[in-house]
C-alpha positions in Angstrom: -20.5 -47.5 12.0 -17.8 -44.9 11.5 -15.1 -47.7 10.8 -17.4 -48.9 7.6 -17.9 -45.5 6.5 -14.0 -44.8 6.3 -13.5 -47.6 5.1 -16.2 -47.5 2.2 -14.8 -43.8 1.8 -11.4 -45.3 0.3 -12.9 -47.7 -1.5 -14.9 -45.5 -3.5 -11.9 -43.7 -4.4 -10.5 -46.6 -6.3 -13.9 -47.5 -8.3 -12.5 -45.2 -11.4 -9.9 -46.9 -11.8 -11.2 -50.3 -11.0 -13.4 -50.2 -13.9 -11.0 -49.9 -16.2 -9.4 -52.9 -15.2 -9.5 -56.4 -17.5 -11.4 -58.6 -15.0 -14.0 -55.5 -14.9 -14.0 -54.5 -18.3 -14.9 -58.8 -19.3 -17.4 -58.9 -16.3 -19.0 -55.6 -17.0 -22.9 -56.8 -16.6 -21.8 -57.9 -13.4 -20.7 -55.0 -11.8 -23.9 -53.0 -10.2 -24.3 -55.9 -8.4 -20.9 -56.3 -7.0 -21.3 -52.3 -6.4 -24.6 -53.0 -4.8 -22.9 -56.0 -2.6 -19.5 -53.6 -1.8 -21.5 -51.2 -0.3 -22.9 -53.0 2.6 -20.2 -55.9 2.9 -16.5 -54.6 1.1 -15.9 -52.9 4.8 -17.0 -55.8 6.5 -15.0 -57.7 4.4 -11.8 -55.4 4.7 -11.9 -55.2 8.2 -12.4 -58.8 8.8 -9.1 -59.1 6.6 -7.5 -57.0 9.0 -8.8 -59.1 12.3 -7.0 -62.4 10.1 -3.8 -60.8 9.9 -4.0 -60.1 13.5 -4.9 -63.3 14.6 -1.8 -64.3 12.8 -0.1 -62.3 14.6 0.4 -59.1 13.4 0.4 -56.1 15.8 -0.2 -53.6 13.5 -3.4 -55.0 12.8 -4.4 -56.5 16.0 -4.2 -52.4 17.4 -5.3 -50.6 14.8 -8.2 -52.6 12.6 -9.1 -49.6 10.6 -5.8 -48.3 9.9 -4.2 -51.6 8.8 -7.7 -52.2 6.4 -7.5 -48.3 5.2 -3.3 -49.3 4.3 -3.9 -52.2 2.6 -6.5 -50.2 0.1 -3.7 -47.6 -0.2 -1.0 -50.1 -0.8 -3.4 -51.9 -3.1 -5.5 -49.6 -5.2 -7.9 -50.8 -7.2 -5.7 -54.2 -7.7 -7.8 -55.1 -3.6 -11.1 -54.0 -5.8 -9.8 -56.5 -8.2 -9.3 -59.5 -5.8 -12.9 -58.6 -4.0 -14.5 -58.6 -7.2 -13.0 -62.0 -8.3 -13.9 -63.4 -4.7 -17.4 -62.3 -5.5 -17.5 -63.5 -8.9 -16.4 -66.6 -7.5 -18.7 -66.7 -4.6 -21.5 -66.2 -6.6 -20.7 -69.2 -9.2 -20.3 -66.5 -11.9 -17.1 -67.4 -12.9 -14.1 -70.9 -11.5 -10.8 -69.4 -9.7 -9.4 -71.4 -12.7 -11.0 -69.8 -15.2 -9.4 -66.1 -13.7 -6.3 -67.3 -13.2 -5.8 -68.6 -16.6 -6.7 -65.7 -18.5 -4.5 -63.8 -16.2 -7.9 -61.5 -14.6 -5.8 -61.8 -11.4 -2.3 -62.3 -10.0 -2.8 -65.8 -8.8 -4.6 -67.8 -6.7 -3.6 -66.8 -3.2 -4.7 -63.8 -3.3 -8.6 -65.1 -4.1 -8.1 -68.2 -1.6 -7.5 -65.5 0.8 -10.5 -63.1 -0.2 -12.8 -66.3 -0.6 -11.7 -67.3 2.8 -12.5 -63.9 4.9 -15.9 -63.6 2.5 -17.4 -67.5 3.2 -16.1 -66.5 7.4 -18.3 -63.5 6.8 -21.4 -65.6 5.1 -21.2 -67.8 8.5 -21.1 -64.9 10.8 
């Protein structure tokens, strides 16, 4: 789709910079596989963000998909790489919410919970 191609686009742009990062510096054995994984789901997983925030009624998103998904990478950076690669790590029993929140690999918790939720509603689908 055009959507996921945009949308990967963007997020490839942040990938330099999200390497660099703490969380991706400690987990650094994991991350061709969360490259491999981000190609085919991180727009999927973006977008489906976006479709959340519409259902909870927000109008920007519930018109435009793709452009509320492409703002939040802009607004975000490589700190949305960050909180998809914890999700994963978490996901994929690599690493406990606890365990990243402690060591300060992310912001807090809210931000994964919300990740983990959109990426486990994708796993269903």
């Amino acid at each position: 789709m055009a959507e996921d191609r945009m949308v990967m686009d963007e997020l490839v742009r942040y990938w330099d910079k999200f390497v660099e990062t703490p969380i991706a510096k400690q987990f650094q054995k994991d991350l061709p596989g969360f490259k491999r994984w981000l190609e085919d789901m991180g727009p999927k997983l973006l977008l489906a963000r976006a479709r959340e925030a519409a259902a909870k009624g927000n109008p920007v998103a519930k018109d435009y998909v793709v452009d509320y998904a492409m703002g939040m990478l802009k607004r975000g950076g490589e700190r949305v790489l960050v909180n998809m690669f914890a999700a994963w790590l978490v996901e994929n029993r690599v690493v406990s919410q606890y365990y990243l929140i402690k060591n300060k690999l992310v912001a807090g918790g809210e931000s994964i919970a919300t990740w983990l939720r959109a990426l486990r509603g994708l796993n269903k689908a």
